[in-house]
C-alpha positions as CSV (number, residue, x, y, z in Angstrom):
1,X,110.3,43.0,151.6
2,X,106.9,41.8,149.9
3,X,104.6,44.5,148.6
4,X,102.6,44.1,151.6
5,X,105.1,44.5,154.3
6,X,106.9,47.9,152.3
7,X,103.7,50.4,152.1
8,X,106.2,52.0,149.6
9,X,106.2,49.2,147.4
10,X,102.3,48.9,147.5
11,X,102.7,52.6,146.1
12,X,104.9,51.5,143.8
13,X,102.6,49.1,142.9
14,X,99.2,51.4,141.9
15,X,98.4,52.5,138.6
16,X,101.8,51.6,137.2
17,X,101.7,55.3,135.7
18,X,105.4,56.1,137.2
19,X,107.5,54.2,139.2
20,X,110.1,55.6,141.3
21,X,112.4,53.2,142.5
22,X,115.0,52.2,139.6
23,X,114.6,48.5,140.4
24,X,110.6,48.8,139.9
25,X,111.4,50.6,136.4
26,X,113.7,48.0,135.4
27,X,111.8,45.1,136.2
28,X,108.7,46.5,134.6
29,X,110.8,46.8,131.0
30,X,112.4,43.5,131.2
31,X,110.6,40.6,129.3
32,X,111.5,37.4,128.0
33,X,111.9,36.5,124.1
34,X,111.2,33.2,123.6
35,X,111.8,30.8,120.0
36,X,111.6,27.0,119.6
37,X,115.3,27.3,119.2
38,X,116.7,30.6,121.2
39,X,116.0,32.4,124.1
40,X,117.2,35.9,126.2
41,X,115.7,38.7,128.6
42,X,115.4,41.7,126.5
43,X,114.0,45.4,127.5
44,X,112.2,48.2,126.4
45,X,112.9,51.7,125.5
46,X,110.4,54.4,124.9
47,X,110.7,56.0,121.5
48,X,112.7,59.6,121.6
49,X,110.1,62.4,121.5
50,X,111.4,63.1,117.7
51,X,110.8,59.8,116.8
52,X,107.1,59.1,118.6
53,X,103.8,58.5,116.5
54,X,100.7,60.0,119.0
55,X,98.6,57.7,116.8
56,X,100.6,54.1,117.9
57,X,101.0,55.3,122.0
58,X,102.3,52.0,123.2
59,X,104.9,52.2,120.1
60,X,108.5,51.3,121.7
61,X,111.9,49.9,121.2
62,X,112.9,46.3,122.6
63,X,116.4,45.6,123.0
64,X,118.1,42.4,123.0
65,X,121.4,40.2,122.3
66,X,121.7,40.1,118.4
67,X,122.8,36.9,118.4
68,X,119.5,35.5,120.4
69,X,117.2,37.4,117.6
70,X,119.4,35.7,114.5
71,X,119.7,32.2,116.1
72,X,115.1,32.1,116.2
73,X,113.8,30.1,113.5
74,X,111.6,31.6,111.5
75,X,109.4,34.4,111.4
76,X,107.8,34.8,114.8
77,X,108.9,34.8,118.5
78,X,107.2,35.0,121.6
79,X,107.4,38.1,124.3
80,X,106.4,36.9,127.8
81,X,105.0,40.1,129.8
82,X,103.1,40.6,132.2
83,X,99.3,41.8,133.5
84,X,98.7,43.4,136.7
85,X,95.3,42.1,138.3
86,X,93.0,43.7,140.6
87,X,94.4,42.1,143.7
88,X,98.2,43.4,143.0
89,X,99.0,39.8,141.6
90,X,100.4,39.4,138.1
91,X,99.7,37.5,135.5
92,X,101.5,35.9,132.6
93,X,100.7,37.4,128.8
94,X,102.4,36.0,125.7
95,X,102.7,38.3,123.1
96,X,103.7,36.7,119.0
97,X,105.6,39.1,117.5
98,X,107.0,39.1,113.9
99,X,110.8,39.2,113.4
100,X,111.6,38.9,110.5
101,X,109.7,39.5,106.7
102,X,110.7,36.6,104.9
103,X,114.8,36.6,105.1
104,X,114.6,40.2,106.5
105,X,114.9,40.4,109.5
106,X,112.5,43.7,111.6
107,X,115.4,44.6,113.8
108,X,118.4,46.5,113.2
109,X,121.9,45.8,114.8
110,X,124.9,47.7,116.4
111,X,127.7,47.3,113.6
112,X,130.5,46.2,116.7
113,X,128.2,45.1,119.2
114,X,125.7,41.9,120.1
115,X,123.4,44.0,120.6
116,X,119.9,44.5,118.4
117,X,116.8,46.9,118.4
118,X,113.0,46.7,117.2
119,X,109.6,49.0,117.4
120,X,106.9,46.9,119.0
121,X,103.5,48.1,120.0
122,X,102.9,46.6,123.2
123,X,99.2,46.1,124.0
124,X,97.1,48.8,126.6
125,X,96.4,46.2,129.0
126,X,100.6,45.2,130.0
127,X,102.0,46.2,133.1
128,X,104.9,46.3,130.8
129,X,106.4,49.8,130.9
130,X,109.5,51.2,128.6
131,X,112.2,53.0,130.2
132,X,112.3,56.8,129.4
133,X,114.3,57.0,126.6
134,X,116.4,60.1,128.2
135,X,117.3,57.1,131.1
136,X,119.9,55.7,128.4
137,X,123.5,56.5,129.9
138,X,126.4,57.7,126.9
139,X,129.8,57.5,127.5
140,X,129.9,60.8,128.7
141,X,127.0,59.4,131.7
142,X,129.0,56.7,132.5
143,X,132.7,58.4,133.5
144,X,130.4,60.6,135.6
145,X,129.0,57.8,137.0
146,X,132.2,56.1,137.8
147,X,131.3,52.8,136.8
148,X,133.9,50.9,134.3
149,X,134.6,47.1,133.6
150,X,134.7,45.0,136.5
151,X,132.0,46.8,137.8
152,X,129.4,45.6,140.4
153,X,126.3,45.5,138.7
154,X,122.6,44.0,139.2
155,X,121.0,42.3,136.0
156,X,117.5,41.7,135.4
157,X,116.8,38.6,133.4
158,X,116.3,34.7,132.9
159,X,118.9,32.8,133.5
160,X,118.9,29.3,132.5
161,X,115.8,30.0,130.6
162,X,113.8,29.9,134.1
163,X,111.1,32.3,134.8
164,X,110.5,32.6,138.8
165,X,106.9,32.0,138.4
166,X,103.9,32.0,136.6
167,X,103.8,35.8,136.1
């Protein structure tokens, strides 16, 4: 349903302070990371409380495929996010951010994994919003939860580089 025809989707849809639906959540940390030469959907994570500076507020974690992140040429890539007008509409922001200081790159990676993690301070004026960091399932989470390999699950992304439209 369209925000218009769901009133709780127009709710959703307010401040941005707190969304409650998990697909609204989801959709507001996913992002695309763009380079002349690589490409993915990446998403962000809030610092844990330990780890938070009060005097960077927007200060996060974006996840991505390692792989996308060491294939970019050069420095710099490109975050597309979004900004939430007045009229409920979105609109499209591209953010540079730095990825590497000279040969070094500013993310870290998962030693078995393809899987890589940066801080980025995303500006005040994003609709962008980074999952609560307690959100994260562990192994532990995910026996609970019953879900294994072969799993049905829903993925929020680009695929074949395409963005839906200009938000």
């Amino acid at each position: 349903a369209s925000p218009r025809q769901n009133s709780n989707a127009v709710d959703e849809l307010g401040p941005l302070t707190e969304p409650r639906d998990p697909a609204t959540r989801v959709t507001l940390a996913t992002v695309k990371l763009a380079n002349e030469r690589s490409m993915a959907a990446g998403f962000f994570v809030e610092l844990p409380t330990e780890m938070a500076d009060k005097q960077k507020p927007r200060e996060c974690v974006f996840v991505t495929a390692q792989h996308v992140l060491e294939q970019c040429l050069g420095a710099n890539a490109v975050l597309v996010l979004r900004k939430r007008q007045p009229n409920a509409t979105y609109t499209r922001v591209e953010m540079p951010i730095k990825i590497r200081e000279g040969q070094t790159p500013r993310w870290v990676r998962h030693p078995q994994h393809d899987i890589a993690a940066m801080r980025v301070i995303l500006p005040p004026d994003v609709a962008t919003q980074p999952l609560p960091h307690a959100t994260l399932a562990d192994e532990r989470a995910l026996r609970k939860s019953g879900l294994h390999i072969g799993s049905h699950v829903i993925t929020f992304g680009y695929p074949m580089r395409l963005e839906a439209n200009n938000a």
